[in-house]
C-alpha positions in Angstrom: -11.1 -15.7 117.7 -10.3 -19.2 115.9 -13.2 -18.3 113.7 -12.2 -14.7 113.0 -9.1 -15.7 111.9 -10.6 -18.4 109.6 -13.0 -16.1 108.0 -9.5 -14.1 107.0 -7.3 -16.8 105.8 -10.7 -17.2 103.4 -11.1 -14.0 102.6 -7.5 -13.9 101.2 -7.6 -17.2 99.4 -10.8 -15.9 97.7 -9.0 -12.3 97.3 -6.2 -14.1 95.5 -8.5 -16.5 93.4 -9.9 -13.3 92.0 -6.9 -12.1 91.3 -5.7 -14.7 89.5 -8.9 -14.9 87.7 -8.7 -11.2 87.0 -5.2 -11.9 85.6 -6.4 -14.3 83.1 -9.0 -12.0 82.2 -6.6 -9.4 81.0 -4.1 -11.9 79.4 -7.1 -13.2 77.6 -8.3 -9.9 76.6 -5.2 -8.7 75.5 -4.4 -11.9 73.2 -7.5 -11.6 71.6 -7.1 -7.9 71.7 -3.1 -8.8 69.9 -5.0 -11.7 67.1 -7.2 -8.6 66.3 -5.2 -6.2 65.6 -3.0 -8.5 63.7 -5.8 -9.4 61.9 -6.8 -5.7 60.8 -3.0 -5.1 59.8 -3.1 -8.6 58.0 -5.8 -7.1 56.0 -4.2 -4.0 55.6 -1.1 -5.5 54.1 -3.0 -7.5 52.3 -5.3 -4.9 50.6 -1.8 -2.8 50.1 -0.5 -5.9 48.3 -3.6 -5.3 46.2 -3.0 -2.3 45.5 0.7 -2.7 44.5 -0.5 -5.6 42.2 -2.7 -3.6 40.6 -0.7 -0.8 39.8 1.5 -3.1 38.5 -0.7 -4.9 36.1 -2.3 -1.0 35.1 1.5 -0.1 34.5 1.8 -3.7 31.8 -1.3 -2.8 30.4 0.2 0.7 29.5 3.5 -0.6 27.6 1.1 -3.4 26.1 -1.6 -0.8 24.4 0.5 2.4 24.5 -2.8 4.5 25.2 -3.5 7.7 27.0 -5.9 6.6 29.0 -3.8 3.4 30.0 -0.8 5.6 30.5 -2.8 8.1 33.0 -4.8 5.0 34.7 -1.4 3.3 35.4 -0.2 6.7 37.1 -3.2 7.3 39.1 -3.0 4.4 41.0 1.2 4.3 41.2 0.5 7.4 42.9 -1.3 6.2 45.9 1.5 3.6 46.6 4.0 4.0 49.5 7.4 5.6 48.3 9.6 2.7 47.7 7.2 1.1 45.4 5.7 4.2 44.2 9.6 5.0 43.4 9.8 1.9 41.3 6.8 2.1 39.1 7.4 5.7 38.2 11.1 5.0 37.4 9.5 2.2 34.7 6.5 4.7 33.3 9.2 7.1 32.9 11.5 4.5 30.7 8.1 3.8 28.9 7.4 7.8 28.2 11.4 7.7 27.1 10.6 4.7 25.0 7.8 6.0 23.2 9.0 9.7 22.4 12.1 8.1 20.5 9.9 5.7 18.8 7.7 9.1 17.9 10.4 10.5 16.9 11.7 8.0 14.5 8.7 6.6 13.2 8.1 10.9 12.1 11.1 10.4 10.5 10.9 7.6 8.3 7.3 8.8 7.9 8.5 12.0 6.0 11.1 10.4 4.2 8.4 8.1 2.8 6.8 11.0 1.5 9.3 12.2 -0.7 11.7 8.9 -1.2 15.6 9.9 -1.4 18.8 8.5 -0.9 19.2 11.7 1.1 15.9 10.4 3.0 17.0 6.9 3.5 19.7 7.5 5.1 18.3 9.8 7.9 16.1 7.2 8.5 18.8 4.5 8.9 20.5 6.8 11.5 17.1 7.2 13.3 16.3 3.5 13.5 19.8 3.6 15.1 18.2 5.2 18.6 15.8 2.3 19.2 18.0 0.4 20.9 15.9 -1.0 23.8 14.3 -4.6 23.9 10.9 -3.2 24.0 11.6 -0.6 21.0 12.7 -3.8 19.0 9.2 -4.8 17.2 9.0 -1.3 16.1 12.3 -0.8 14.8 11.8 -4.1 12.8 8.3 -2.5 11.5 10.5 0.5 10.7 13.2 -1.1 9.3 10.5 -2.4 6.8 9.2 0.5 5.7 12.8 2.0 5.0 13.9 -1.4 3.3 10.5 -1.1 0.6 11.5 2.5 0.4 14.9 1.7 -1.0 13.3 -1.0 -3.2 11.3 2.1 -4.9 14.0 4.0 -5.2 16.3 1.4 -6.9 13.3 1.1 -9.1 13.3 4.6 -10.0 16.5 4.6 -10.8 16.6 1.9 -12.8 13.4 3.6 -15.0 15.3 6.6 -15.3 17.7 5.1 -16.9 15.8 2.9 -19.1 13.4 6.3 -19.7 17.2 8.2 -20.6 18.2 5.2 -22.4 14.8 4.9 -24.9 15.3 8.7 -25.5 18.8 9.1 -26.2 18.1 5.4 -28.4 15.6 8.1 -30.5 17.0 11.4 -30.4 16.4 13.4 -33.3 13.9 10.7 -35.3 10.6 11.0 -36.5 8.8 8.8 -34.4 5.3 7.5 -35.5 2.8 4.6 -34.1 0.8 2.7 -35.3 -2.4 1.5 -33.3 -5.1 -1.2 -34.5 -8.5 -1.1 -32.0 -11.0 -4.0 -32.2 -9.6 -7.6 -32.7 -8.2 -9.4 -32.5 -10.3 -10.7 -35.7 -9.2 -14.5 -36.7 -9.2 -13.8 -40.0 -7.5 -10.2 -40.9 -5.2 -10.0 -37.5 -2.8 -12.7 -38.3 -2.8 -10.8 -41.9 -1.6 -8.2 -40.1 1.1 -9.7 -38.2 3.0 -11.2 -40.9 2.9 -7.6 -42.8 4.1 -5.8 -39.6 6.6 -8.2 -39.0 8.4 -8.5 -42.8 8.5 -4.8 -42.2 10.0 -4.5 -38.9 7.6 -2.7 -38.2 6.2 -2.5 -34.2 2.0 -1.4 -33.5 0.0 -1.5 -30.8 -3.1 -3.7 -30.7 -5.8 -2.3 -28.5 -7.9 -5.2 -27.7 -11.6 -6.1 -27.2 -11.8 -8.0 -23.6 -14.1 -10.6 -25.1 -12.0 -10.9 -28.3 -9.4 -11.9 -26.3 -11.3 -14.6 -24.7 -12.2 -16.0 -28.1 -8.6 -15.6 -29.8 -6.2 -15.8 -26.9 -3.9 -17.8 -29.3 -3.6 -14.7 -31.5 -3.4 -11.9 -28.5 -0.1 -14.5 -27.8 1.1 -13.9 -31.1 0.5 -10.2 -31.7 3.0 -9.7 -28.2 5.6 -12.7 -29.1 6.2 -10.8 -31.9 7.6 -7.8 -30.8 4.2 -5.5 -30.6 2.5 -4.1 -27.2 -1.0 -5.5 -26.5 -3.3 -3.5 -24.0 -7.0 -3.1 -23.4 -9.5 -1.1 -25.4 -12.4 -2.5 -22.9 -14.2 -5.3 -22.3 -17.3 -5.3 -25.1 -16.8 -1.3 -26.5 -19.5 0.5 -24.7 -19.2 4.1 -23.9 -17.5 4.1 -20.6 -19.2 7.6 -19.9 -22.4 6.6 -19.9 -21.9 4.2 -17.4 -21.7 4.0 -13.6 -18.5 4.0 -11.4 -18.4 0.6 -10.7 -19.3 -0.3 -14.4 -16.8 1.6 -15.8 -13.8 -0.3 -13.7 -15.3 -3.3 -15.0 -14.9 -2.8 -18.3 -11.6 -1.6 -18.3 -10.1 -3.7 -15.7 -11.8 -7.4 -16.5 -9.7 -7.0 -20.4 -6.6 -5.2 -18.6 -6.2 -8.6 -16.2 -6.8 -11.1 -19.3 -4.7 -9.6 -21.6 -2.5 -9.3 -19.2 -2.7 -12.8 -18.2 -2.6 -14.1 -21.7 0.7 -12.6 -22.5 2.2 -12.7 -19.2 3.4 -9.6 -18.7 1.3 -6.0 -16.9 0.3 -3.3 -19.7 -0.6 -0.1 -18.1 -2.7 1.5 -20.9 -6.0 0.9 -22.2 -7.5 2.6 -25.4 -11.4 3.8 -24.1 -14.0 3.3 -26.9 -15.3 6.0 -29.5 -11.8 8.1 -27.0 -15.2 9.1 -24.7 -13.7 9.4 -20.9 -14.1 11.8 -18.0 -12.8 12.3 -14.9 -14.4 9.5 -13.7 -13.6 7.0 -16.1 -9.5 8.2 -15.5 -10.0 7.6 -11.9 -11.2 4.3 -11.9 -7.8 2.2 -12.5 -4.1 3.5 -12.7 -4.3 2.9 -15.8 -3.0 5.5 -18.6 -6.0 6.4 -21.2 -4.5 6.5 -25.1 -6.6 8.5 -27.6 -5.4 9.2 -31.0 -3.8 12.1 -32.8 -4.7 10.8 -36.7 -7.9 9.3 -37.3 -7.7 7.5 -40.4 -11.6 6.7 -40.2 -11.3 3.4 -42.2 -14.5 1.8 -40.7 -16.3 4.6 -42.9 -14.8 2.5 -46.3 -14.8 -0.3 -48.0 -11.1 0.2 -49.6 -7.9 1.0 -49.2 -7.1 4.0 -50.6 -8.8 6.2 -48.8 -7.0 4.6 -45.8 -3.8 5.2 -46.8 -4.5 9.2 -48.1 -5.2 10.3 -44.7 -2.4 8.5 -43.3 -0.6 10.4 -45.7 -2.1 13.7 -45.5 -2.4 13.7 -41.5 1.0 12.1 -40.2 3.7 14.2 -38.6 6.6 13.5 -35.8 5.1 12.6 -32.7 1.2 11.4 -33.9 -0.3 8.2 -33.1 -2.6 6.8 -36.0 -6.0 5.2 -35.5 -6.7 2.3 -37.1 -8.9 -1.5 -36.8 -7.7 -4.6 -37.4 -11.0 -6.3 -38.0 -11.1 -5.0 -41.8 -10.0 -6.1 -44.3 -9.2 -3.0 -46.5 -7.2 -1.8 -43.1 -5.0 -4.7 -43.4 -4.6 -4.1 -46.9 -3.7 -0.6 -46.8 -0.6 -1.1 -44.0 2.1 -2.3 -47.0 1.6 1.4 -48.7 1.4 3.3 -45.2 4.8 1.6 -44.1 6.1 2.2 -47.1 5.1 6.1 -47.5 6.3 6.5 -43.7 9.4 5.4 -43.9 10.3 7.1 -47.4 9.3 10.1 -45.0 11.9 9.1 -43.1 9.2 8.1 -40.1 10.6 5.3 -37.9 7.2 3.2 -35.8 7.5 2.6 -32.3 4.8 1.4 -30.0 2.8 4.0 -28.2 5.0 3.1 -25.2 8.1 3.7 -26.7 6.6 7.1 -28.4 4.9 8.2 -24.9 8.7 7.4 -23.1 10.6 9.7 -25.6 7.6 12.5 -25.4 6.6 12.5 -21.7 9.1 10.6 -19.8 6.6 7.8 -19.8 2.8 7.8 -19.2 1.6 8.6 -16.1 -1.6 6.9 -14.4 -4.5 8.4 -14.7 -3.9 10.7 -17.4 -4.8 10.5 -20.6 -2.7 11.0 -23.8 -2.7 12.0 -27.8 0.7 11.8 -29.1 1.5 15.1 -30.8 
């Protein structure tokens, strides 16, 4: 009996050792069971977090660059977000679709009125720039705001030309305007000849320069503007600018343009192309204005004056521009007579500047031009 009851008191001690073991078991098992699953929702909120951050960063990249692609990319992956952040980035790609249909809209704006420049023009603009209001908008308003500002700088321009263009013609309204135009030098010898004469007369020409004539006689180039007469190009060395290439052609005309222009410190738009050969392609290559001749007084086929002044004579009329080289001397010799013919006609000389101003409004670039 005393060993019966033994072998129960141990059979319950052992019952409740299991028990307790058991116990211990399932609290184990169920912390680790808790750690994992916080673990797996620690990675979840982490990969979220991920996910959130990279939205964010594609929705930066899409101000920064302003692309499609960026724009679309930066939706896509707002749109797998939970609502409350999901909320938030769409709110700020909607501010940036806001942002850049104004700045779209302006920028056509200003654009057009670039186009055509008017006060008219200006002023819609400045009421456009007025919308970009926003921080971000601010770079491109200044960008704008550039654009409009060089705008009204051409347009003051323009006016101002007009009204030197309107001044010039009104100045010779209802004269017989002639000018005078000497191709070649300068020559040391004969062109300062020919600077005193024109300037006892009063008497303005225009010198159409050799580039490399320049170079050697800068002095008189200097001289032939100080006193009162317009200098431009007539090439670099006096080769037919149509039988050469593209590239050859802008050389010639532009390496005498930019040292004349140097020497006398001031930009001349015309040039004078040798033997008047050009083309379309010799017209294209600067924006400069091409000036032939309307009287040829052929004096390089003489050896006196006479002759020179006869087809002066003969051929002059209101409006014409007369050919002639300063590198001879029976050319030089024959301007006294000329001056003195013209003006008994009642001719007044202007440069071919001053003539192209009161005929054409000014020349034009790229065009070439004759007098009358």
């Amino acid at each position: 009996m005393k060993q019966r009851r033994l072998k129960s008191k141990g059979a319950k001690k052992a019952f409740w050792k299991l028990t307790l073991l058991i116990g211990a078991l399932l609290i184990v098992v169920a912390g680790v069971g808790t750690y994992y699953y916080d673990q797996g929702v620690q990675k979840q909120k982490i990969a979220y977090e991920k996910q959130v951050d990279e939205a964010r960063n594609a929705k930066d990249k899409a101000y920064d660059s302003r692309k499609a692609n960026d724009i679309e990319q930066a939706h896509k992956l707002i749109d797998k977000l939970h609502v409350k952040d999901k909320t938030s980035l769409d709110k700020s790609m909607s501010q940036l679709t806001n942002y850049l249909s104004e700045i779209d809209k302006v920028n056509q704006i200003v654009a057009k009125a670039h186009e055509n420049i008017s006060e008219e023009g200006i002023k819609s603009s400045e009421e456009a720039l007025e919308l970009l209001k926003a921080p971000y908008e601010k770079s491109d308003k200044e960008a704008l705001a550039k654009q409009v500002n060089a705008d009204k700088q051409i347009l003051i321009e323009r006016q101002k030309e007009a009204e030197r263009i309107a001044n010039v013609q009104n100045q010779y309204a209802n004269k017989k305007l002639i000018a005078l135009t000497f191709d070649d030098g300068p020559n040391p010898n004969t062109t300062p000849q020919l600077l005193k004469i024109l300037s006892d007369a009063q008497v303005p020409a225009t010198f159409f320069a050799l580039g490399k004539q320049a170079q050697a006689c800068p002095q008189i180039i200097k001289e032939e503007a100080d006193r009162g007469n317009e200098v431009a190009s007539h090439t670099w060395d006096h080769k037919d600018l149509v039988t050469l290439s593209p590239d050859q052609q802008k050389q010639e005309i532009e390496s005498a343009n930019q040292l004349i222009n140097k020497i006398i410190g001031k930009n001349v738009t015309l040039f004078r192309p040798p033997y008047g050969s050009y083309n379309k392609s010799v017209l294209s290559q600067t924006n400069l204005s091409a000036v032939n001749w309307t009287v040829d007084t052929n004096d390089w086929r003489y050896r006196t004056s006479a002759p020179v002044v006869q087809n002066v004579s003969t051929y002059a009329h209101d409006g014409a521009i007369i050919l002639m080289h300063d590198i001879h001397q029976w050319s030089v010799d024959a301007v006294p007579q000329i001056i003195q013919n013209l003006k008994a006609q009642g001719y007044t000389f202007v440069t071919v500047s001053t003539l192209l101003t009161v005929q054409d409004g000014g020349a034009k670039a790229q065009q070439v031009y004759f007098g009358r």
